[in-house]
C-alpha positions in Angstrom: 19.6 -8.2 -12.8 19.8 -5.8 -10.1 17.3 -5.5 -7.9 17.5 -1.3 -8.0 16.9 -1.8 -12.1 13.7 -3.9 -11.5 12.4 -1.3 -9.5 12.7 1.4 -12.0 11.2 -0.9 -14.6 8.2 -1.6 -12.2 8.1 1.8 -11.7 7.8 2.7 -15.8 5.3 -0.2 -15.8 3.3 1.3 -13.7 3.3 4.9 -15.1 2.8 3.4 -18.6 -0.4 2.0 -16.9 -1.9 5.4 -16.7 -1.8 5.9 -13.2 -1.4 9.5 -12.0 0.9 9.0 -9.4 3.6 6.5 -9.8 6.4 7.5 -8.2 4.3 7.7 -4.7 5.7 5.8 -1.9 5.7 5.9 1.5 9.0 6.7 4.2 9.7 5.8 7.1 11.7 6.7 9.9 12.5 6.8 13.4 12.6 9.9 15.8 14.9 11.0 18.6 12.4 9.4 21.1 12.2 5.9 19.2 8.8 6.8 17.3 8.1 5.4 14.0 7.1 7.7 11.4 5.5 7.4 8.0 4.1 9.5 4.8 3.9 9.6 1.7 6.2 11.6 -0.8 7.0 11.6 -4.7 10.1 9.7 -5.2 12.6 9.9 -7.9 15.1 7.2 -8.9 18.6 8.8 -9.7 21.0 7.2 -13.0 21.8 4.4 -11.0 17.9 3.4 -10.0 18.5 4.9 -6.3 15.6 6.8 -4.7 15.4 9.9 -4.0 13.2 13.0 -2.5 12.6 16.3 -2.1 11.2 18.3 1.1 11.5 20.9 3.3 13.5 21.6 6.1 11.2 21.7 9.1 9.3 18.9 8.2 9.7 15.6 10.7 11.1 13.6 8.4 14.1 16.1 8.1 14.6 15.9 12.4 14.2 12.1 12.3 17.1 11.9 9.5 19.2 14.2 11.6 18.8 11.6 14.4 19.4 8.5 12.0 20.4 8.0 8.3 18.5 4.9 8.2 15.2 4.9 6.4 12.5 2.5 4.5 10.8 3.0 1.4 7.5 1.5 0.0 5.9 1.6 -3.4 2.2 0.2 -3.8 2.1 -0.6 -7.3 -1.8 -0.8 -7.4 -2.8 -1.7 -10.9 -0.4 -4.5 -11.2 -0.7 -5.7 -7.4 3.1 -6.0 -6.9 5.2 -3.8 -4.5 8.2 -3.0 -3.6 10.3 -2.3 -0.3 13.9 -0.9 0.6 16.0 -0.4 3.1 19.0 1.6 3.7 20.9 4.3 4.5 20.1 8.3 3.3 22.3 11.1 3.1 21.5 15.0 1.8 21.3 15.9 -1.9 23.9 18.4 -2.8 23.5 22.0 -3.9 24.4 20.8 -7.4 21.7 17.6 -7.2 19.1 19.8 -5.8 19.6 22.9 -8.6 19.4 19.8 -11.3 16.4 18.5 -9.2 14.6 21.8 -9.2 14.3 23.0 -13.1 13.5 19.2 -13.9 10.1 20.0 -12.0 7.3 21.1 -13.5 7.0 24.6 -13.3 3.6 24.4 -12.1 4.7 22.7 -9.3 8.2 25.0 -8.7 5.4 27.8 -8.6 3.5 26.5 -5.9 6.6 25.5 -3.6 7.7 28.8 -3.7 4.5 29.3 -1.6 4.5 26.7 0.8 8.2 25.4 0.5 9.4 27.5 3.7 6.0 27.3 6.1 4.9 23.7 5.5 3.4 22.2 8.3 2.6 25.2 10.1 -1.2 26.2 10.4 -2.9 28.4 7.7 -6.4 30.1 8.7 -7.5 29.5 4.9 -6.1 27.6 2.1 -7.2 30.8 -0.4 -4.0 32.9 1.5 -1.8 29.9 -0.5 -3.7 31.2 -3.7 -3.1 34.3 -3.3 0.2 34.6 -2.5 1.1 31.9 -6.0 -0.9 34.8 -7.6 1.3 37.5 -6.9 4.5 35.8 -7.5 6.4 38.3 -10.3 6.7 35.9 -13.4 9.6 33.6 -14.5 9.9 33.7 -9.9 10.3 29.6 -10.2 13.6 29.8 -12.3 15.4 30.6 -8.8 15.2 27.8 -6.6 14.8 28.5 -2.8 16.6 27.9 0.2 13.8 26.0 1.7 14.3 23.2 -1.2 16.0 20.3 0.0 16.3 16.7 -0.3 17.8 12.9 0.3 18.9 10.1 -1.4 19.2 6.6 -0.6 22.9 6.6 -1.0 23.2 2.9 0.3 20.5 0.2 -0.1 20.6 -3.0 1.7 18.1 -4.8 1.3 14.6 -4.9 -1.0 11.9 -6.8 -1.2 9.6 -7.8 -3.9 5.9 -9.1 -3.5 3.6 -9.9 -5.9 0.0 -10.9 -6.0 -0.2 -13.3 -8.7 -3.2 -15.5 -9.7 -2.2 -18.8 -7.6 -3.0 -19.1 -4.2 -0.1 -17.6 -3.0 1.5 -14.0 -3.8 5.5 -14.4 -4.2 7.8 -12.6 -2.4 11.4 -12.5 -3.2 13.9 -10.5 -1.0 17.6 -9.1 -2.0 20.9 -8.1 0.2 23.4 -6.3 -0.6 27.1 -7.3 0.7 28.7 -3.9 1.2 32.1 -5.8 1.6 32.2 -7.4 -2.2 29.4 -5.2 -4.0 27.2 -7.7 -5.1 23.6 -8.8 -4.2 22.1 -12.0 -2.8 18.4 -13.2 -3.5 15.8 -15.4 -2.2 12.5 -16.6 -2.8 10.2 -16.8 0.9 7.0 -17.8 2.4 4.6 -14.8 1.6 
């Protein structure tokens, strides 16, 4: 099986677990100057299990994949003490991919980018000026998705590991590759 499926089957384990926030993983990448960067960000998987995200374009993680494609992904799967972690290669959702992206989100949420979508980051005196301003948004205003709405994909994975903390006295840890010249993926069970 491939690796990519097992991952979206972890990942439906773990929502069916009841915890709130699934799909949360952490990114990393590298800027211009060689820094390493993490955070944390909602993650989707896309028809063919590939991950993908949504932000905004001023946001460091947007600069550091200017500089270089190449990215890593981590989920904590915390109620079943297995995780997961990729690497690869990301490129920019399309304006077609981000329109689809945008009315599968909770309105709620689309409502509330709309606010801080174009000025994340920057400094705010008081979070109540957020408030406000989502209060005075006319109605229906999240059906039009804004400029400020971007996002990546992991169009190329090559490699992801699996670790899991089972009840022996070792966790397991199995890793996958992915040969780019005949499509097809390599496993291996290592050390922990």
């Amino acid at each position: 099986m491939s690796p990519l499926k097992v991952l979206a089957r972890w990942l439906e384990e773990e929502r069916a677990s009841g915890v709130k926030f699934p799909n949360g993983a952490v990114l990393g990448t590298v800027s211009s100057s060689g820094q390493v960067r993490t955070r944390m960000l909602g993650v989707h998987l896309d028809d063919e299990g590939r991950p993908r995200f949504h932000t905004t374009p001023g946001s460091r993680k947007v600069l550091d994949l200017e500089h270089n494609k190449r990215a890593s992904l981590t989920f904590a799967f915390q109620s079943s003490l297995r995780s997961v972690s990729l690497e690869g290669e990301i490129v920019a959702l399309t304006e077609i991919e981000l329109s689809s992206d945008w009315l599968s989100l909770d309105s709620t949420f689309r409502r509330s980018y709309l606010i801080f979508g174009a000025t994340s980051g920057q400094p705010i005196s008081s979070p109540s000026e957020l408030v406000s301003a989502r209060q005075a948004l006319p109605e229906d205003a999240e059906l039009s998705m804004p400029a400020s709405f971007i996002g990546f994909r992991f169009h190329l994975v090559e490699r992801v590991d699996f670790y899991v903390v089972g009840q022996g006295y070792f966790a397991e840890h199995t890793t996958h590759s992915y040969n780019n010249q005949n499509h097809t993926w390599s496993s291996q069970t290592v050390v922990p």
